[in-house]
C-alpha positions in Angstrom: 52.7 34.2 7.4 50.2 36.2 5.2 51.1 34.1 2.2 50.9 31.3 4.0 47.4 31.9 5.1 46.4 33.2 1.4 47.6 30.2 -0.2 45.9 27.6 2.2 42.7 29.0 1.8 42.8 29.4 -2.0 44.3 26.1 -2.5 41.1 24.5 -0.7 38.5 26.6 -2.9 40.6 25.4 -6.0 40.4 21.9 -4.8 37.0 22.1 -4.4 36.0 23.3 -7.7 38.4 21.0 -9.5 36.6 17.9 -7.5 33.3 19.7 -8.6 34.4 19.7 -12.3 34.8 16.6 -11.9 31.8 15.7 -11.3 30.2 17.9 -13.9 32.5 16.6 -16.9 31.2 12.8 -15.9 27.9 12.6 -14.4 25.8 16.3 -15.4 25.3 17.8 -18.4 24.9 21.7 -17.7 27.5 24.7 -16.6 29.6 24.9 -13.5 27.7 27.7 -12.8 24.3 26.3 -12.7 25.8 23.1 -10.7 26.6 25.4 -8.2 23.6 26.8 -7.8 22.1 23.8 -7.5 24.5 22.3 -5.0 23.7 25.8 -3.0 19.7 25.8 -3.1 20.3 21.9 -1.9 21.9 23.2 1.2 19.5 25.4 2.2 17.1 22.8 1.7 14.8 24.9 -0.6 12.1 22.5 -2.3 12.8 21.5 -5.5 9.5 23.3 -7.1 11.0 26.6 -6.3 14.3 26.1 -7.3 14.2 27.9 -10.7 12.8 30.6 -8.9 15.4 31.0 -6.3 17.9 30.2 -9.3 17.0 33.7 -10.8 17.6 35.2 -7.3 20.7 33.8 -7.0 22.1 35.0 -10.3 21.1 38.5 -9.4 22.3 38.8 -5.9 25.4 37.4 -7.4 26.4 40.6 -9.3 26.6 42.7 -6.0 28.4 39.9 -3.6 31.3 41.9 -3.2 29.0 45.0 -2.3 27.1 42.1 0.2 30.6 40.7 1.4 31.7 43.8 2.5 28.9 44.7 4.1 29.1 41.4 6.2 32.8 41.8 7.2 32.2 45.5 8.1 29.2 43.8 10.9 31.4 40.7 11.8 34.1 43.5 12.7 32.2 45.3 15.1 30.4 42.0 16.5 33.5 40.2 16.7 35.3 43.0 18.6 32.4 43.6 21.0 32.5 39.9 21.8 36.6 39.7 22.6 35.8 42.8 25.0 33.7 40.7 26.9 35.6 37.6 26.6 38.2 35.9 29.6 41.1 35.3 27.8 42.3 31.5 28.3 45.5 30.1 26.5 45.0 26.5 27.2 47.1 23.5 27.3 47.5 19.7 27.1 44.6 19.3 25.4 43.2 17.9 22.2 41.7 20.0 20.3 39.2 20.3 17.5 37.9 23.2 15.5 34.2 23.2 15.8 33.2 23.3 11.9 31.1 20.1 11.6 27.1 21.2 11.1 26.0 17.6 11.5 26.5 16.3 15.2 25.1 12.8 14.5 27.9 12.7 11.8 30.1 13.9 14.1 29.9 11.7 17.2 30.0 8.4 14.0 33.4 9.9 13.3 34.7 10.2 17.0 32.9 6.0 17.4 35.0 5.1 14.4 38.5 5.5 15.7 37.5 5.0 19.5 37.2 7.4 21.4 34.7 9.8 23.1 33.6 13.5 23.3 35.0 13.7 27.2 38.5 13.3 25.2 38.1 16.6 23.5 38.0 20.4 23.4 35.8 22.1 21.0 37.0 25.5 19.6 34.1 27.2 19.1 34.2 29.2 15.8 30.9 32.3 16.3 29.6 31.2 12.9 29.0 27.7 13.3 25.3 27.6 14.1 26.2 24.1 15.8 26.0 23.9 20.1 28.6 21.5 21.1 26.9 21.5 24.2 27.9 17.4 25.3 31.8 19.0 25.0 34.2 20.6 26.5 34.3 24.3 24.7 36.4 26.9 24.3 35.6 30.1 22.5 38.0 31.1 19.6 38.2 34.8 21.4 39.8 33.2 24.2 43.4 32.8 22.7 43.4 35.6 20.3 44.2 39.0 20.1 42.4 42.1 19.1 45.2 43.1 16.5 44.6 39.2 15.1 40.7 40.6 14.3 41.7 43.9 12.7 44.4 42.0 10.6 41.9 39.3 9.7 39.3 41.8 8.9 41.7 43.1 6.0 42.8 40.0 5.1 39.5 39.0 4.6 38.6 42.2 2.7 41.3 41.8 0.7 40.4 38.0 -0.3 37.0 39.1 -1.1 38.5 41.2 -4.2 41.2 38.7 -4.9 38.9 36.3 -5.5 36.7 37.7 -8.0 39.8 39.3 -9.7 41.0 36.0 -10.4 38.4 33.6 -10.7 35.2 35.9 -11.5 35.1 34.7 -14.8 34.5 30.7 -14.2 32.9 31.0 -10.9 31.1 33.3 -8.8 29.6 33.1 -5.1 32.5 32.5 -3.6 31.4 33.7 -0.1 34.7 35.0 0.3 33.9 36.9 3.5 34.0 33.7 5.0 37.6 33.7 5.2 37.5 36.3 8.3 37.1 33.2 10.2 39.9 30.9 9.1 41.8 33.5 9.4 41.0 33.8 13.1 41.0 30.1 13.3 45.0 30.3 11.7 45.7 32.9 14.4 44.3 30.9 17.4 45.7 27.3 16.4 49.5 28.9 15.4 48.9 30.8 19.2 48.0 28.3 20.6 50.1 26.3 23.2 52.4 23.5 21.5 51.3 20.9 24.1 47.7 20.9 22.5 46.9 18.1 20.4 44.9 19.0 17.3 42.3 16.5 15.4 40.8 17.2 12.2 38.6 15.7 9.7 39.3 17.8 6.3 41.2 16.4 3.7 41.2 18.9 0.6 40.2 22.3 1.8 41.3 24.9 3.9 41.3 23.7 6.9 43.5 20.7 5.8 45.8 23.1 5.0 45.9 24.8 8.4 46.0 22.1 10.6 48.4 20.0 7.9 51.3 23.4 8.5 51.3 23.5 12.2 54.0 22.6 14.9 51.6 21.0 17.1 51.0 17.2 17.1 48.0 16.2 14.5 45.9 13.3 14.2 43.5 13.2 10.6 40.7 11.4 11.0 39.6 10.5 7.2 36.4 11.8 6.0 35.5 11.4 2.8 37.5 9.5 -0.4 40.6 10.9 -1.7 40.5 9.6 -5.5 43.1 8.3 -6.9 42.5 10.3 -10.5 42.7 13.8 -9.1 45.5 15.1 -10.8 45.6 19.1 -9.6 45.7 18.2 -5.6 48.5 20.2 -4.0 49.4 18.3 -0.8 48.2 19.9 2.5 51.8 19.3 4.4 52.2 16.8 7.7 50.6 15.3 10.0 51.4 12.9 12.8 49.0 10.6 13.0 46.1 9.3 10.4 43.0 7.0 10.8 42.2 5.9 7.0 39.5 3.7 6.1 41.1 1.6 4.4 44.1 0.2 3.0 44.0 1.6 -0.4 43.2 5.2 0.9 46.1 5.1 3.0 48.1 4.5 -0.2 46.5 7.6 -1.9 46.6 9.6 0.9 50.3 8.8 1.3 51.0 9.6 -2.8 48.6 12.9 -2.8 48.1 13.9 0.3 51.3 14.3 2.9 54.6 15.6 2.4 55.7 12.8 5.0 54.3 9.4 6.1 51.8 9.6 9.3 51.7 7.1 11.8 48.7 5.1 10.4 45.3 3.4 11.7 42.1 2.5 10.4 38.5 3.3 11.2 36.5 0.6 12.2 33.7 -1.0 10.7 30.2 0.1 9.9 27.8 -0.7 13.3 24.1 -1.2 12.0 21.5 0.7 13.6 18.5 0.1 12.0 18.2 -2.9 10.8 14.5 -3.3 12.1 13.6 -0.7 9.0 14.6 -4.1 6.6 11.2 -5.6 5.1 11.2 -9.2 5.9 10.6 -11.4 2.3 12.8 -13.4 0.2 14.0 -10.3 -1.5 17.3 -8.2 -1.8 17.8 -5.4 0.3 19.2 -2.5 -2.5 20.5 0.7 -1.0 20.8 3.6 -2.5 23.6 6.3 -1.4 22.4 9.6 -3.2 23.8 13.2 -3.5 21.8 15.7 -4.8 24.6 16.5 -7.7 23.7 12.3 -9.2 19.8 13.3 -9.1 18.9 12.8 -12.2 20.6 9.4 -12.2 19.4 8.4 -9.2 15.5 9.1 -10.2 16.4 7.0 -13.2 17.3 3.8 -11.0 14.7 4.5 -8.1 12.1 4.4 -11.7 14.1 1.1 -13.1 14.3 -1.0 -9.7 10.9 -0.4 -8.2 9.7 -3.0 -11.2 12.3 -5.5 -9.5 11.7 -7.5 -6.6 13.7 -6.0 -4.7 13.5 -3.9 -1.3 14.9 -0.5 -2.0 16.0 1.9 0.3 17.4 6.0 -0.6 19.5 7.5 1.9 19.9 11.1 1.0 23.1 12.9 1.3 23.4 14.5 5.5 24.1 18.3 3.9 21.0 17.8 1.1 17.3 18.8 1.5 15.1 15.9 1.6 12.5 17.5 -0.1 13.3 16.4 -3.7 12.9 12.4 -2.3 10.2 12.7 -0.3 8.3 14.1 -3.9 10.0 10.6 -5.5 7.9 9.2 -2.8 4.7 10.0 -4.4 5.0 7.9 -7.6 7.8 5.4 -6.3 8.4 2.5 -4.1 10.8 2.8 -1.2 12.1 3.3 2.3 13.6 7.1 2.9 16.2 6.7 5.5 16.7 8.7 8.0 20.4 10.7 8.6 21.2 8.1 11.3 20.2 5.0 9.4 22.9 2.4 8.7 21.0 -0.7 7.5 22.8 -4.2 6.7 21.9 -4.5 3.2 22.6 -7.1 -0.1 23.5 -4.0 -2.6 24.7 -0.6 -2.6 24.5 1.6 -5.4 26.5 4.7 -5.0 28.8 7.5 -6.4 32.2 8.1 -5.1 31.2 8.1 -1.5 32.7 7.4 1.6 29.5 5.6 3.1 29.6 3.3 0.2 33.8 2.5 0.4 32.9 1.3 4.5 29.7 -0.4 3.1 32.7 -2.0 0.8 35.2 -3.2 3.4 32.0 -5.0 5.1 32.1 -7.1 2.3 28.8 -5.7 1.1 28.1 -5.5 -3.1 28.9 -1.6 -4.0 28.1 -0.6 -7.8 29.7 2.6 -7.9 28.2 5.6 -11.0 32.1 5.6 -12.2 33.4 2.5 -12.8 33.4 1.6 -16.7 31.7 -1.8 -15.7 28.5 0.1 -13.8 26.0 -0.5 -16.8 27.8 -3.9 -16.7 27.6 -4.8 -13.2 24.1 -3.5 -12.7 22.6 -5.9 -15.6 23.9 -8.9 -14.0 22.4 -8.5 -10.6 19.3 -6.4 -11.5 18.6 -8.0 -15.4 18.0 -5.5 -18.4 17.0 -2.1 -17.3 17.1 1.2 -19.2 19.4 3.0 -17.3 22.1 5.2 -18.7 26.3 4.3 -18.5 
């Protein structure tokens, strides 16, 4: 079981930093290291004027992380504890489940829409680091069908990831918040617990928790988040599931090839609903949307400078997870529409990386120019005329 556990959660950091290589190889032209950084100071939404600042911060508090890592396990431990003393224990049954992890709720309740059904269907496992109140669900709280041996065993597992970790990837990589694991591994303990005639739903498709929820004897439904591509050589598959909602066709093939050891029962998500379509400027123009991400930003700058000499109506839809600060400062010298999180307009163009958003704006039979298809430069030409931006 211990392997088991140590492998799924490696095999979703390795996944993630292959995707992120990815990325860094094509599209950025600095170290892993730095994109990291980046990608972190985006999260936390720190402006973008204080980013080589923080960046120096970073750097140092990364050469005592494992003396920081313990130090947060050693406090989860006692906190955790004092909260299963205190804590009705509850083994529930015939329910469907999902593991509270997503930070976004708008993004949350757009995932539930997409394959029809509603938060009343569900019970939320509450996970005590997930700053997110699933207060419209039904709850559960993770101490609830656990043990206290399942803490002190995932308190040295934990510890003992921590080192692992920096052992064997210290070299490429570093802030691996490692102490993190403490709570998949009480996450592992309550879903393998947990009663079979519960009904598990997940969202993840590469990381850890796809490979919890793909090993379990309990029935599974995925619900597809994100694009699986079709060039990601180093994916090891995350096991079987019952059921799947894909977006689309072609995803379900992938998925199928990379992702499963067996074939799930398969659906689709449904179409994108338009919310705000009273945000489009009413001329004779195109409406141009750009999908960013906060890894593409120097690209996207670039296009935001090239199109605002078109006629064209442009609107920049930042990534959920990244700060909006570094946009709303393109806002200052640039012509556009900042959309909100919840804003899905009906537009003529998308311009987009690999992105999920941009695959659904895609099966609506909208005009997607993607960053990574050989014919981009090509493609952006012909419906925006000569330009100077970069393959």
């Amino acid at each position: 079981m211990k392997k088991e556990m140590f492998n799924g959660y490696l095999y979703g950091y390795l996944n993630e930093y292959y995707l992120n290589k990815t990325y860094l190889t094509e599209e950025v032209d600095f170290s892993y290291k730095k994109l990291k950084v980046n990608k972190i100071l985006s999260y936390l939404k720190i402006p973008s004027k204080y980013f080589q600042k923080f960046s120096s911060f970073i750097l140092i508090i990364s050469k005592i992380e494992i003396t920081i890592s313990i130090l947060i396990l050693f406090y989860r431990l006692v906190k955790y504890s004092l909260k299963y003393m205190f804590t009705s224990k509850n083994y529930i049954k015939n329910s469907k489940l999902m593991l509270g992890l997503n930070c976004d709720k708008m993004v949350f309740f757009k995932m539930l829409e997409s394959v029809n059904v509603t938060k009343d269907d569900f019970v939320i496992v509450e996970i005590p680091t997930v700053k997110t109140k699933y207060t419209d669900f039904k709850r559960i709280s993770i101490f609830k069908g656990i043990r206290f041996l399942d803490i002190l065993k995932s308190f040295m597992f934990s510890l003992e990831m921590v080192f692992l970790m920096k052992k064997k990837y210290g070299r490429r990589d570093f802030l691996f918040r490692a102490h993190s694991s403490f709570e998949y591994f009480l996450c592992y303990f309550f879903v393998t617990r947990s009663d079979r005639t519960n009904v598990y739903y997940f969202d993840a498709l590469i990381d850890r928790w796809a490979y919890l929820l793909g090993n379990i004897n309990h029935t599974t439904y995925l619900i597809q988040h994100g694009i699986l591509g079709d060039a990601f050589k180093k994916l090891k598959k995350i096991g079987s599931v019952n059921y799947a909602y894909y977006i689309d066709e072609e995803q379900k093939e992938i998925c199928e090839k990379k992702l499963f050891e067996n074939k799930p029962v398969a659906y689709f998500r449904n179409s994108l609903k338009f919310n705000s379509n009273e945000k489009l400027v009413k001329n004779e123009f195109k409406n141009v949307l750009l999908i960013c991400n906060m890894i593409f930003y120097e690209k996207e700058k670039e296009i935001i400078k090239d199109l605002e000499k078109k006629e064209i109506n442009l609107y920049v839809k930042p990534h959920p997870a990244d700060s909006y600060d570094p946009y709303n400062k393109l806002l200052t010298n640039n012509n556009f529409i900042l959309l909100e999180k919840k804003d899905l307009l009906e537009v003529d163009v998308v311009i987009s990386y690999i992105s999920t958003l941009a695959t659904e704006y895609e099966k609506n039979n909208t005009l997607v120019l993607r960053y990574s298809d050989e014919s981009f430069l090509e493609d952006y030409n012909k419906v925006f005329g000569n330009n100077k931006v970069k393959a």
